[in-house]
C-alpha positions in Angstrom: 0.0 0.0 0.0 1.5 3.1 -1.5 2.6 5.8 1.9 0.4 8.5 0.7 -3.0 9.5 0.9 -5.9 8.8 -1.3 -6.9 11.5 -3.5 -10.6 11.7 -0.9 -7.8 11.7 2.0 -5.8 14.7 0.2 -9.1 16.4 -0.3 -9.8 15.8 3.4 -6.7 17.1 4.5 -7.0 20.1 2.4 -10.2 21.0 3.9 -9.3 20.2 7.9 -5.4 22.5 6.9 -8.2 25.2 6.3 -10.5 25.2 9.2 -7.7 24.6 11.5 -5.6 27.7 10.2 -8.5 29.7 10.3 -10.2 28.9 13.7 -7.8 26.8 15.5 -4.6 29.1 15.0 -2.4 30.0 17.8 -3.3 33.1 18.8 -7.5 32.5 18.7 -7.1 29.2 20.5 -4.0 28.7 22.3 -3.1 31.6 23.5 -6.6 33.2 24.0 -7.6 30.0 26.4 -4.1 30.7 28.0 -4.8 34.5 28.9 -8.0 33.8 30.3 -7.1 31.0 32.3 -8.7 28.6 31.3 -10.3 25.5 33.4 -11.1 22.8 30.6 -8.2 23.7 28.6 -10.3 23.6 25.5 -12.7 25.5 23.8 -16.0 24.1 23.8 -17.0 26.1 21.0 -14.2 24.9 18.8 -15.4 21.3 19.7 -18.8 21.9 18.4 -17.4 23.1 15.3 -15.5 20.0 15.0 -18.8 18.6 14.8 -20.5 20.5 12.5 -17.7 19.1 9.8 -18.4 15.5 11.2 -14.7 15.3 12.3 -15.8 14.2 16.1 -18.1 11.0 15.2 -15.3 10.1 12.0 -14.4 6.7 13.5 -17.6 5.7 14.5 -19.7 3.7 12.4 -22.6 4.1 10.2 -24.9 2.4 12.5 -24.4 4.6 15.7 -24.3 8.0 13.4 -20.9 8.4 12.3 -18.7 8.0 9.2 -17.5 4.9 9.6 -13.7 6.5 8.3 -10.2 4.5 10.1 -7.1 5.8 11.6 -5.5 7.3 8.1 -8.4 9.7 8.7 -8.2 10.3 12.1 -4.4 11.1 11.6 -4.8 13.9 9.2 -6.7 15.8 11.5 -4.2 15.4 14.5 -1.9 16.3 12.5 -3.2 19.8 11.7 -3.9 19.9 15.5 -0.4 19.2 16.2 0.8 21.9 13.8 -1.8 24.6 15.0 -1.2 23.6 18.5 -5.1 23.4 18.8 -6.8 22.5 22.3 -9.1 20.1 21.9 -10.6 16.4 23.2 -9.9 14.8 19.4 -8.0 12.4 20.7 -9.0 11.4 24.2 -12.9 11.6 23.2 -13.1 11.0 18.8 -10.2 8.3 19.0 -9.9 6.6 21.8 -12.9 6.9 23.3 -15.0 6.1 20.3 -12.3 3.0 19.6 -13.8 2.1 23.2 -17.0 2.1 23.0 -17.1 0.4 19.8 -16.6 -2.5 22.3 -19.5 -1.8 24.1 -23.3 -2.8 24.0 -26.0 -0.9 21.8 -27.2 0.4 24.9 -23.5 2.0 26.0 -22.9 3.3 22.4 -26.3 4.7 22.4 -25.8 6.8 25.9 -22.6 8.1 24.9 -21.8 8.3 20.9 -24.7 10.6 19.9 -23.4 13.1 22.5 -19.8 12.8 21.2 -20.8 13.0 17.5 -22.7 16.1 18.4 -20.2 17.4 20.0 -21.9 18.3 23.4 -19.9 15.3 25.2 -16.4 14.6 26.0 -14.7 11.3 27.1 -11.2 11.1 29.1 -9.0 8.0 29.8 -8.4 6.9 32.9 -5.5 3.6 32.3 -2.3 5.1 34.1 -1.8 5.1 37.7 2.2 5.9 38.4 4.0 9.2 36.7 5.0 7.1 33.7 3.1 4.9 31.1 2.8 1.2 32.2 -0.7 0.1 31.2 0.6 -3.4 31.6 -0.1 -3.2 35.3 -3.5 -2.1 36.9 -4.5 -1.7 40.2 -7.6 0.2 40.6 -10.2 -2.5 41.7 -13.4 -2.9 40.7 -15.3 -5.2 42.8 -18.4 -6.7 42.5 -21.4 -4.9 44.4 -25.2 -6.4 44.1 -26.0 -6.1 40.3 -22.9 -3.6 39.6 -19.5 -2.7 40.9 -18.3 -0.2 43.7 -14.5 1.5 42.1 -12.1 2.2 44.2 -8.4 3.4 43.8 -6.7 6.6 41.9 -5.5 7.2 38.4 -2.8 10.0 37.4 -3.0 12.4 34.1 -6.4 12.1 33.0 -6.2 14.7 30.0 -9.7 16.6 30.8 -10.9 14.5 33.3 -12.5 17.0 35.3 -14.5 18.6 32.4 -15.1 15.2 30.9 -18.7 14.0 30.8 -17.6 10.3 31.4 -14.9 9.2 32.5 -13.5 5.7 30.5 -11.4 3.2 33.2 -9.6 0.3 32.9 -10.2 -1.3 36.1 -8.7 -4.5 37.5 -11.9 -7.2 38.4 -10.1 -10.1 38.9 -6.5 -11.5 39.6 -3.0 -9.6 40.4 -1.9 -6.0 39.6 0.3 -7.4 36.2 -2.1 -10.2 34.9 -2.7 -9.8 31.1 -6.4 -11.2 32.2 -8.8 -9.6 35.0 -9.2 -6.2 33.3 -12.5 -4.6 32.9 -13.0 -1.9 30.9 -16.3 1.1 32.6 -17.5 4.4 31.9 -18.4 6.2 34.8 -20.4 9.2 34.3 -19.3 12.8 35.7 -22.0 12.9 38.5 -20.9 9.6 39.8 -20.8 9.6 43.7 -16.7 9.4 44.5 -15.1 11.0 42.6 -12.4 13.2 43.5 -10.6 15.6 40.7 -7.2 17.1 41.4 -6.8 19.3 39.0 -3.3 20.3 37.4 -2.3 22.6 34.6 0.4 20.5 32.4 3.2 21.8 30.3 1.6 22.6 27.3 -1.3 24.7 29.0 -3.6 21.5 28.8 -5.7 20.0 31.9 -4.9 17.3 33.7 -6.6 15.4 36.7 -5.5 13.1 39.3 -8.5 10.8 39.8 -9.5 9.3 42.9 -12.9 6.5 43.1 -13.5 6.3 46.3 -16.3 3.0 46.3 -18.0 4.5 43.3 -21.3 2.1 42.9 -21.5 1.6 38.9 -24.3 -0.2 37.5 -23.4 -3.3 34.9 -24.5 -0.9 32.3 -21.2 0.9 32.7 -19.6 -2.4 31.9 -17.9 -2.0 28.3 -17.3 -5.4 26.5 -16.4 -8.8 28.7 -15.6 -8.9 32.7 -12.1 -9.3 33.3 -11.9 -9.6 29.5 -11.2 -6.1 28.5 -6.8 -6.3 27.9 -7.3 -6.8 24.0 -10.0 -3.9 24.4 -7.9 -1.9 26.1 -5.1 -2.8 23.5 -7.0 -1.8 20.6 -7.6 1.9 22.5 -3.7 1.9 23.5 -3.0 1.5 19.9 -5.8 4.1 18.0 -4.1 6.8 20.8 -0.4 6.0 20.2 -0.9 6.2 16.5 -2.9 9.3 17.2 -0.2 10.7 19.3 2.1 10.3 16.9 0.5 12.1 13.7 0.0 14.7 16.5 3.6 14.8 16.9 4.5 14.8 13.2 2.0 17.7 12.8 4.0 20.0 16.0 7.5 19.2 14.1 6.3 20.3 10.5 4.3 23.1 12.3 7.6 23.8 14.1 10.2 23.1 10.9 7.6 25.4 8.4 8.0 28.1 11.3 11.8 27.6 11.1 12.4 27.7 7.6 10.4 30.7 7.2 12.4 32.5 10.1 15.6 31.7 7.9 14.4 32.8 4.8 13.7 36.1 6.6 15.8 36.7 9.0 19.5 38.4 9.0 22.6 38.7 10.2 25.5 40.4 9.0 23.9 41.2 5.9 22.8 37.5 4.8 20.1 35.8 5.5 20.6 33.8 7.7 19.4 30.6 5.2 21.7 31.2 2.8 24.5 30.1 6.0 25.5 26.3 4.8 25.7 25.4 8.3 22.1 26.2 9.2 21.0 24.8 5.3 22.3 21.1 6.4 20.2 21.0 9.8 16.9 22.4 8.0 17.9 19.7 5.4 18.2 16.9 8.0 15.5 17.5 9.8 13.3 17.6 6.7 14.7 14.2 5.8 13.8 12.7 9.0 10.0 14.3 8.9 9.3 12.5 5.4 10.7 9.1 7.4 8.3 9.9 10.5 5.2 10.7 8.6 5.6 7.2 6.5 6.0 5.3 9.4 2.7 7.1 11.0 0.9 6.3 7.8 2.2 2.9 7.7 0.9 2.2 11.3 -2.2 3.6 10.6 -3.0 1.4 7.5 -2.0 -1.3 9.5 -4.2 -0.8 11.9 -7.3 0.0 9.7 -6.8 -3.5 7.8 -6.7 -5.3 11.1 -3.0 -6.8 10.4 -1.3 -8.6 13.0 1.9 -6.2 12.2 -0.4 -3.3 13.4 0.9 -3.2 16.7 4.7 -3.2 16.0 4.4 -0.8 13.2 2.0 2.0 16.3 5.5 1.5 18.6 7.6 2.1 15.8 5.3 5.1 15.0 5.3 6.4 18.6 9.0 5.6 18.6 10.1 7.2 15.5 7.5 10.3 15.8 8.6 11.0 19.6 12.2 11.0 18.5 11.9 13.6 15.2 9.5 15.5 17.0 11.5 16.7 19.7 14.8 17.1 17.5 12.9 19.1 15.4 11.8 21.4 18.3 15.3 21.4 19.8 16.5 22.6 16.7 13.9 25.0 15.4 14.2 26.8 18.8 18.2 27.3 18.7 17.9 28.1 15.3 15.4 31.1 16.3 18.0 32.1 18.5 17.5 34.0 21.6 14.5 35.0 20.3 13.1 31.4 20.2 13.1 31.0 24.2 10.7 34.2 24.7 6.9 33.7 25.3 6.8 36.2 22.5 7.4 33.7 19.7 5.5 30.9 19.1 8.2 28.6 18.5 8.9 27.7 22.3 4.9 26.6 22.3 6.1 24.0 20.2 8.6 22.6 22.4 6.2 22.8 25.4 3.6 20.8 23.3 6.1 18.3 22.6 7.4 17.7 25.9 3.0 16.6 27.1 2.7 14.3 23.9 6.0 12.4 24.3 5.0 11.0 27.7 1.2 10.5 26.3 0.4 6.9 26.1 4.4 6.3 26.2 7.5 7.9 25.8 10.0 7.3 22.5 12.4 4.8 24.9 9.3 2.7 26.3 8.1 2.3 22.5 11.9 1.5 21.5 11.6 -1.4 24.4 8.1 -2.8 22.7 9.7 -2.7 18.9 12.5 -4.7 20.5 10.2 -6.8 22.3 7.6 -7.2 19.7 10.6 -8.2 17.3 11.6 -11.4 19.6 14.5 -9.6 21.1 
């Protein structure tokens, strides 16, 4: 399969490039959300937009209202959030939680999915509980109480989890803390009784919570998929949001390198610009070789993973790996090559770097993904 997009994908992307630039820029979204202080660290307006243009319910299927599109799709329009820097659920609540819910019953779908395809409802993950990325081991319990379950135990970094209108948890129901089996998969509504939000503002101006259940009583209706069979679940929502994370990422480095190249082709010093200095023409060159190799392995990934190939979960590390890696180079290196001006709050190039630092730890850092290629290899 050839590592471009279709010509209805190109005409996809060519649309979402637009309305991104025009409403999810910088300076409307960004940086108007950070100057008023904002507690949801999105714009629900923006969201509703995403909606009108069908973008929120695009990996849902026909049957529950959406438009039944894959990751290739999805991917395109992360990656225009990346490069706009755009606050918004897309990924938490269109990708993963939709991948989610896909697993649930009619009755689930039809609580939550209209909502998010309307864009009136938001969905966070709640899977890690320690300050780095180890879905592999789960502690929060979920015990069995009369005809439901009572939650108890805390998760860390839920992206909008205190604005979230349901909160998606994978929950341990059975067995010990690192069993591949025993996971259970709920979504716990916002008004639940027990839950505790502490807020935090992260790096990239986005929110946060530290989640604490405290014997929430869920109904079996919460229940998404098969007690304690929810790991290849959960897999399948680790993989749509590590492949989402990284066309985010590609999107930050080109909207960081397309910054950057503009600055040299503008900027001067001691007569030149500051382009036409060999020195500076080999790093802009490098680092545009190593964004073509990043965005085919994204693409690659995310073919895989619409086909259903048992090579689709190598090729989302390698993604996550590869994208993780480029992405922060390229912010590194667009910043320096800014100069001093690059580490003021005045340009937007240091946003970039800030936006980079939250995505590389989301749903796994470039070394833990490195481990899992290994891994996944037989090494």
């Amino acid at each position: 399969m050839p590592l471009f997009h279709t010509e209805d994908q190109a005409m996809l992307a060519a649309s979402v490039a637009g309305f991104m630039a025009d409403e999810g820029n910088i300076k409307k979204q960004l940086r108007s959300l950070r100057a008023s202080n904002c507690q949801d660290g999105f714009a629900h307006a923006l969201w509703k937009q995403f909606a009108e243009l069908g973008l929120t319910g695009m990996l849902a299927s026909e049957a529950d209202g959406g438009l039944a599109m894959g990751h290739v799709e999805a991917g395109i329009v992360l990656a225009e959030i990346g490069r706009n820097l755009t606050p918004s659920p897309f990924l938490t609540t269109s990708v993963m939680g939709v991948t989610a819910l896909a697993g649930g019953s009619d009755d689930l779908r039809g609580r939550w999915l209209p909502g998010v395809i309307a864009g009136d409802t938001v969905l966070a993950m709640a899977i890690d509980e320690g300050p780095k990325h180890r879905p592999q081991s789960i502690a929060v319990r979920a015990e069995r109480a009369g005809n439901g379950f009572r939650l108890s135990g805390k998760k860390q970094f839920v992206v909008q989890g205190a604005s979230a209108d349901a909160i998606i948890v994978a929950a341990r129901t059975a067995g010990r803390d690192d069993d591949a089996d025993g996971v259970t998969l709920f979504a716990v509504p916002r008004d639940a009784a027990g839950i505790g939000h502490n807020a935090v503002r992260l790096l990239d101006s986005s929110m946060a919570s530290h989640v604490t259940f405290d014997n929430v009583e869920l109904d079996g209706d919460c229940v998404i998929g098969d007690v304690d069979g929810g790991r290849a679940l959960l897999n399948s929502v680790l993989n749509a949001g590590r492949s989402g994370a990284a066309a985010e990422q590609t999107g930050v480095a080109s909207g960081a390198f397309d910054m950057t190249t503009a600055y040299l082709k503008t900027r001067k010093q001691f007569g030149k610009l500051i382009g036409e200095f060999q020195a500076l023409q080999h790093r802009a060159a490098h680092l545009y070789s190593e964004l073509e190799i990043a965005h085919a392995v994204v693409i690659k990934a995310q073919q895989l993973l619409d086909g259903g190939s048992d090579r689709a979960e190598l090729m989302v590390a390698a993604a996550k790996a590869k994208a993780g890696q480029v992405c922060n180079l390229t912010v590194r290196e667009s910043v320096q090559m800014h100069g001093g001006v690059g580490m003021t709050d005045e340009y937007d190039i240091g946003l970039y770097m800030k936006r980079d630092r939250a995505l590389a730890e989301f749903m796994g850092d470039q070394f833990y993904h490195t481990e899992r290629v290994a891994q996944l290899s037989g090494y």
